[in-house]
C-alpha positions in Angstrom: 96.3 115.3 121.8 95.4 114.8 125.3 97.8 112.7 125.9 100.6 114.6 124.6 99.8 117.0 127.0 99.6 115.0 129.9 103.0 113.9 128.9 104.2 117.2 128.3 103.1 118.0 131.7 104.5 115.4 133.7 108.1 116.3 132.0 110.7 117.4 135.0 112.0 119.4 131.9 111.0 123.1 131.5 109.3 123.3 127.8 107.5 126.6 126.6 106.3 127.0 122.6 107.5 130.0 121.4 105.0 132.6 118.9 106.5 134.5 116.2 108.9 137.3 117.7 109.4 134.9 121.0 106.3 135.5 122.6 105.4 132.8 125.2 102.3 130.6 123.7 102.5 127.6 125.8 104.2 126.5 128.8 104.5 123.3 131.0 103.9 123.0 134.2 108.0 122.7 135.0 108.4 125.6 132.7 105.7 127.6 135.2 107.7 126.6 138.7 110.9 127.7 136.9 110.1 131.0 135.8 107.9 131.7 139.1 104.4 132.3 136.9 101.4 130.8 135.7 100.5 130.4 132.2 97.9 132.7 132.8 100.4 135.8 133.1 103.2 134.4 131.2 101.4 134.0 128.1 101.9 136.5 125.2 105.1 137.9 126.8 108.7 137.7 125.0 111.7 135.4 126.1 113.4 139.0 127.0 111.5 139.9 129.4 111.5 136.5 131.8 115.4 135.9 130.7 118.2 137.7 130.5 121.6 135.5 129.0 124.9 136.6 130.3 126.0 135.4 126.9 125.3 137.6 124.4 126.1 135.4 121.5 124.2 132.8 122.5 120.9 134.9 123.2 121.4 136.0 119.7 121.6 132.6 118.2 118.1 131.6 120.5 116.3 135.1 118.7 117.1 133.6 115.4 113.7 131.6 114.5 115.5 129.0 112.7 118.5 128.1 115.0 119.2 124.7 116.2 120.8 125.4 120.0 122.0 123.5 122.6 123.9 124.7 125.2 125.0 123.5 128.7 125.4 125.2 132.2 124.4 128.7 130.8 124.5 131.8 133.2 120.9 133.3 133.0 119.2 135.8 135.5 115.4 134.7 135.6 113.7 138.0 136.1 112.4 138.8 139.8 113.9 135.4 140.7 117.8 135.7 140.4 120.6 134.5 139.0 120.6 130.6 137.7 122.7 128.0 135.9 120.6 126.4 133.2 120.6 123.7 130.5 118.9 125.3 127.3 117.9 123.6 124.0 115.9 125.5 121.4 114.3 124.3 117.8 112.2 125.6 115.3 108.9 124.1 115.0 108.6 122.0 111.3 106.6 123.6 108.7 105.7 126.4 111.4 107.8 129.3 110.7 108.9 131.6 113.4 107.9 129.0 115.9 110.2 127.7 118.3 110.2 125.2 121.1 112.5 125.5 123.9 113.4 123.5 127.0 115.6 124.4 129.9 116.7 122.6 133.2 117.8 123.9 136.0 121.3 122.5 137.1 122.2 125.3 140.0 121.2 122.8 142.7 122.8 120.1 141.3 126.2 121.9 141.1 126.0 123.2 144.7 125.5 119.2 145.9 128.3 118.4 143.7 130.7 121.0 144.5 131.7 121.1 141.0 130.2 124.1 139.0 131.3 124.4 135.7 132.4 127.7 134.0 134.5 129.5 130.4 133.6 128.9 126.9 134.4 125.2 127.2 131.4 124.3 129.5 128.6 124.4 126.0 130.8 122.0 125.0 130.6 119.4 127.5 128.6 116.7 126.9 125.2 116.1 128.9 124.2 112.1 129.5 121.0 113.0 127.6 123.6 114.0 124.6 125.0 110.7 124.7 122.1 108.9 125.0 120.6 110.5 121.7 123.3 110.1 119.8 125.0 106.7 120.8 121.1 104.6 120.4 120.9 105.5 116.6 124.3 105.2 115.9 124.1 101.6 116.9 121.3 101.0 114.7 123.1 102.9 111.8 126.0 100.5 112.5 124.0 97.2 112.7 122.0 98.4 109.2 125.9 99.1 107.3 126.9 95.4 108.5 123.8 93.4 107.3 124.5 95.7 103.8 128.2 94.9 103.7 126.9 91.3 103.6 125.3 91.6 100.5 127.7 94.0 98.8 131.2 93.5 97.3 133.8 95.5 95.8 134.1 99.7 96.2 130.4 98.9 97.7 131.4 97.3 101.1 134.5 99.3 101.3 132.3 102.2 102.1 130.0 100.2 104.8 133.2 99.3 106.3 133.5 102.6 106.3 130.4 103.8 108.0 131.0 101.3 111.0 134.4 102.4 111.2 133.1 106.3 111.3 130.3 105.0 114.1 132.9 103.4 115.9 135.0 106.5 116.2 131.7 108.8 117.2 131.0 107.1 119.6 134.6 106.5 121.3 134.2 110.9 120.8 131.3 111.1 122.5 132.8 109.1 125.8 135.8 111.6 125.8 133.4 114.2 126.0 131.7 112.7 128.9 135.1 112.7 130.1 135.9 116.0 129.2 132.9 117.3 131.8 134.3 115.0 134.7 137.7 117.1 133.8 139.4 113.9 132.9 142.6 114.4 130.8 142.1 112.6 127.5 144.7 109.5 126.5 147.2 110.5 124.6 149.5 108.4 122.4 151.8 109.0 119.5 149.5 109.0 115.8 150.1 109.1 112.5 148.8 112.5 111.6 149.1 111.4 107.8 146.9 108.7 108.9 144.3 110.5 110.4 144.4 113.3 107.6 143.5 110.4 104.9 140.7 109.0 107.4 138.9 112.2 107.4 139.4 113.2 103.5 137.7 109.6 103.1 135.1 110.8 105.6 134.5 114.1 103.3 135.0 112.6 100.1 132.2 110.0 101.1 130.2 112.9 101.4 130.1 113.8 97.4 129.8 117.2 98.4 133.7 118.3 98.6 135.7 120.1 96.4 139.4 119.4 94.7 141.5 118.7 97.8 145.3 118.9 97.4 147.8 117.0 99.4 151.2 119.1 100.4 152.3 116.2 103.0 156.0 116.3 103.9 156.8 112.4 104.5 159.5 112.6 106.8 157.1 114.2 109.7 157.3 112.2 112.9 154.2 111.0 114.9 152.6 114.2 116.4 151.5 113.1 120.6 147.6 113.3 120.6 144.3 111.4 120.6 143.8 109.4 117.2 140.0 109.7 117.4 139.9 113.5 118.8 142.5 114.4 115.7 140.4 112.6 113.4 137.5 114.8 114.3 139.4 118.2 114.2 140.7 117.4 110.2 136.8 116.7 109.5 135.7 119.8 110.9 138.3 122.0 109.3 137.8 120.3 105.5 134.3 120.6 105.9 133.9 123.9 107.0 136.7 124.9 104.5 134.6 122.8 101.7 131.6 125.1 103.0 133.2 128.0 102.4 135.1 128.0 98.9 131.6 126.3 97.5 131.0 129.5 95.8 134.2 129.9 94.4 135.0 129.7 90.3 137.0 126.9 90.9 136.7 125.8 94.8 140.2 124.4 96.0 141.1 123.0 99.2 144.7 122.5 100.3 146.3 120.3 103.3 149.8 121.1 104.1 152.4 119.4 107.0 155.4 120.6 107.4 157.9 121.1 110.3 157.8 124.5 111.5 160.6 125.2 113.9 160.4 127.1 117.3 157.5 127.2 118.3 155.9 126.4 121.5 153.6 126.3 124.3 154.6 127.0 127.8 152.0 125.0 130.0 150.1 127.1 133.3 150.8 123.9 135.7 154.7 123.2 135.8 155.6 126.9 133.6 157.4 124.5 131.4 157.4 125.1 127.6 156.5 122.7 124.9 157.5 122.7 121.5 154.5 122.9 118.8 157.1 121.5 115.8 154.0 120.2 113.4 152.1 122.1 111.6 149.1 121.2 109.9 147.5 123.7 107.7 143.9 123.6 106.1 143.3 126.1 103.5 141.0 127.4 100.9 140.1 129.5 98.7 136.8 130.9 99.4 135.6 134.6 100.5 137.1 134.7 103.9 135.9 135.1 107.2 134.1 138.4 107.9 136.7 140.9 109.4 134.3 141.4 112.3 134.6 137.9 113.5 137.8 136.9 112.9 138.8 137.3 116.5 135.6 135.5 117.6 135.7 132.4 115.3 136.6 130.0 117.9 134.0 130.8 120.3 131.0 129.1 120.7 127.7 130.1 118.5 129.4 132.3 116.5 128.7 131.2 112.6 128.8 132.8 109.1 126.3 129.6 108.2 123.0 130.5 107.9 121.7 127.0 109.7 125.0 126.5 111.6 125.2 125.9 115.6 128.5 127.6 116.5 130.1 124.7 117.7 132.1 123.2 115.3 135.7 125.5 115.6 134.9 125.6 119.7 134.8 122.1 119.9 137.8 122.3 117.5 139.7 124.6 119.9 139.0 122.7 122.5 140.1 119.0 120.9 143.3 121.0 120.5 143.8 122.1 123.8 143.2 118.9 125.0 146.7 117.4 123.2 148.4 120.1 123.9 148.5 122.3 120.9 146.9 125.7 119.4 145.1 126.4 116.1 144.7 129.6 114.6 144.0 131.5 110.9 145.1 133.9 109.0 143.8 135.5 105.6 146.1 135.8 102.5 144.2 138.2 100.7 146.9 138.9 97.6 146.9 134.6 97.1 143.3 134.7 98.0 143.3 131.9 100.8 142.1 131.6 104.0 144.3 129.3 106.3 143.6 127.1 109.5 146.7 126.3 111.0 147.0 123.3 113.6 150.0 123.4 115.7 150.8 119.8 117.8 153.7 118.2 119.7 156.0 115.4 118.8 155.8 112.4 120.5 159.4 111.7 121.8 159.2 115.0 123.5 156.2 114.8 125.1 156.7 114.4 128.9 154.8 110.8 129.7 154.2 110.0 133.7 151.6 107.5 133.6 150.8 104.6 131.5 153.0 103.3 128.3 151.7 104.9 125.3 149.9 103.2 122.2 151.7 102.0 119.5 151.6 105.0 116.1 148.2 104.6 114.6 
């Protein structure tokens, strides 16, 4: 035990151990410096009073005892010290309940040496190096532990360790356009198959054993939509699973994926004013409850959830994937048919102006 808190006190990371109702019952050293008090007077007093979250969404996903949050350069005003741009991660303690831990760094410095201060909704969303790090380690083991089983399996059996590595593989190349995402580095675009990447995730989901009937409404003739194969990928999973999530209550839980061609549309871009036309549609639906009326116009912002033990993130990121090829999602709720709908609006490729490299062959 001593040990552990010798570590915990060298850590450059701010940690405190949070009591029932968020009352300060440990802190670290870092933690002390960065709130301006010692242990000694910090202890026994709530989160509220030392912090006060310019996001009010995310300060009421960190009250929850049982939220899982992680959130980069957050606006935070550290009482009787000012204004600061923090790192924040927050967890409830196993088999403890109402006990949190939480650790936050201080980045404000760092962005005034860099010159590059991030800011909107996007900036939770952008992946730290420790992210990475965390992530891409176990993934290699996962993928190493599928290819010594696909050695000693045959049949439906490997196809599904092929399709673990293939699923690691595609994480992974995520989580460097995320990276990429923070240094504000346009994504690669190229024309894809969005049949293709539709039947990818569903095999993702369907691996799962957890998904309902899912219904395909694909119109064949649909030509290669200009986007990221990986990033699309990622935005199909999110939407079936979160639309699996939600009809899993229903009599008979249904989930329908539609493309069509849905003419006139478009997007006029804020650099060169000049419009781009959203022709494919891609539409997720189900038929669950709906989304509460009272967050329907909040859904794609970050930390808001109707999941009891959900983040936040997974429509924000999905927003933001969009963005990033050019498009817009939205929903709507057809209350007399009793669906909900995500609809996914992208760009061909022929008319998507190209000034740099040759684009990738269709996936």
């Amino acid at each position: 035990m001593q040990d552990a808190q010798r570590q915990l006190a060298s850590l450059p990371l701010a940690v405190v151990l949070l009591a029932p109702g968020q009352k300060i019952a440990a802190a670290n050293p870092a933690a002390e410096q960065f709130l301006g008090q010692s242990f000694r007077r910090l202890s026994g007093k709530t989160l509220a009073q030392l912090l006060v979250f310019d996001e009010p969404l995310l300060a009421a996903r960190l009250s929850e005892a049982d939220a899982h949050v992680s959130a980069r350069a957050i606006e935070v005003g550290v009482l009787g010290h000012g204004p600061r741009r923090i790192d924040v991660t927050v967890a409830p303690l196993l088999d403890q309940p109402g006990w949190q831990v939480m650790t936050f760094q201080d980045i404000s410095s760092a962005e005034a040496i860099s010159g590059n201060p991030t800011a909107g909704d996007d900036s939770v969303l952008r992946a730290p190096e420790i992210l990475a790090h965390e992530i891409k380690n176990p993934l290699a083991g996962i993928r190493g532990a599928a290819q010594l089983l696909g050695r000693k399996l045959e049949g439906g059996d490997l196809a599904l360790t092929g399709l673990i590595a293939d699923e690691v593989d595609r994480i992974a190349k995520l989580i460097d356009q995320m990276q990429s995402l923070s240094r504000r580095t346009a994504p690669e675009l190229s024309p894809c198959n969005l049949h293709e990447a539709i039947r990818r995730a569903r095999a993702v989901i369907d691996a799962s054993g957890k998904a309902p009937q899912i219904v395909e409404e694909f119109d064949p003739s649909l030509p290669p939509v200009m986007g990221n194969p990986d990033a699309l990928v990622q935005v199909v999973i999110n939407l079936l699973a979160n639309a699996a999530d939600a009809c899993r209550s229903a009599e008979n839980p249904r989930i329908a994926v539609r493309t069509r061609f849905a003419s006139g549309l478009q997007l006029h871009r804020g650099a060169d004013g000049k419009p781009v036309r959203l022709p494919i549609e891609l539409r997720v639906s189900d038929n669950g409850p709906g989304i509460d009326p009272s967050m329907r116009d909040h859904i794609f912002e970050p930390f808001v959830t109707t999941k009891k033990s959900g983040q936040g993130l997974g429509l924000a990121l999905v927003r933001r994937l969009v963005r990033d090829m050019n498009g817009r999602i939205g929903h709507d709720r057809d209350d007399g048919a009793g669906l909900t709908h995500f609809r996914v609006h992208l760009p061909m490729a022929n008319e998507q102006t190209r000034k740099s490299a040759k684009p990738k062959d269709p996936v």
